[in-house]
N, C-alpha and C positions, 0 to 999 in steps of 0.2 A: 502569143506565147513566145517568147525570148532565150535562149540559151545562150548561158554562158558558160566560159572552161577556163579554167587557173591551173597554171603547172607553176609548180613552185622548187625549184632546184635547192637543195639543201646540202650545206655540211654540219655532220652532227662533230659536236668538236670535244664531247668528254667520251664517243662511243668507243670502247679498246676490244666490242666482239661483236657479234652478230646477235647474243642475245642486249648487251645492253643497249644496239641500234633500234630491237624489236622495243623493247618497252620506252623510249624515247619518240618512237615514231607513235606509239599506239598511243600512249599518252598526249601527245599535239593533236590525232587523229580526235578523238577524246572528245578535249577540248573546243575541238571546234566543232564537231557534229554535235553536240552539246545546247553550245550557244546560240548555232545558227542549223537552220534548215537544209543542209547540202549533202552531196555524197561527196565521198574522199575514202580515197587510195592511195597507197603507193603501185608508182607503174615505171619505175624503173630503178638499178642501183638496189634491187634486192639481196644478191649478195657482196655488197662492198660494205665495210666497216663502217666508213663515215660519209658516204654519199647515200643519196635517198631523193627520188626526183616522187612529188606527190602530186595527185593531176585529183580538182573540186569540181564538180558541176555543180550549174545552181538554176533553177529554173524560174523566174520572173514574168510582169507584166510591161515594164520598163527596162531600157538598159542602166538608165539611173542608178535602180535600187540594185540590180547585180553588182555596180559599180564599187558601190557603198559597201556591199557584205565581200566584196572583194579587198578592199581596201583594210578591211576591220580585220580581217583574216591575216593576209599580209603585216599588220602589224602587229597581230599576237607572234607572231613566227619572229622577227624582228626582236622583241619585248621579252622571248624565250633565250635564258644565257648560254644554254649549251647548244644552239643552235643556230648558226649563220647563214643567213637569205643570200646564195649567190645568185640567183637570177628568178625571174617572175615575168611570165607573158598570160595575159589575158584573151580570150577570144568568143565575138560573140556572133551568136548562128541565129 
């Protein structure tokens, strides 16, 4: 068994309150628990306007394939217009 962890630092760039932070984050959260198998949070930048630090686990047989659903992930963030990837570390255990 494999574990991985994605922290994804975020600036939300249309967010002007803490409610429209919440339904931006929830919606990305959404999205990607959705399409892919992982858990996801936000775990820091709870009360800032337009930051939001979101930390994925994702459990595998391969580092490969965590690789892969990391990447897929990172590029929906990316792909999202009100939303700018300023930094991304991966880490696996």
């Amino acid at each position: 068994m494999i574990v991985g962890l994605l922290r994804l630092d975020l600036h939300l760039l249309e967010a002007d309150s803490l409610k429209a932070k919440r339904l931006l984050i929830k919606s990305l959260k959404d999205r990607i628990r959705n399409r892919f198998n992982v858990s996801i949070s936000e775990v820091d930048g709870n009360d800032l306007w337009q930051r939001s630090v979101i930390g994925v686990a994702c459990v595998a047989n391969e580092k490969r394939m965590i690789n892969r659903v990391f990447d897929d992930i990172r590029r929906i963030v990316i792909n999202t217009p009100s939303i700018e990837l300023i930094d991304s570390t991966i880490e696996i255990l």
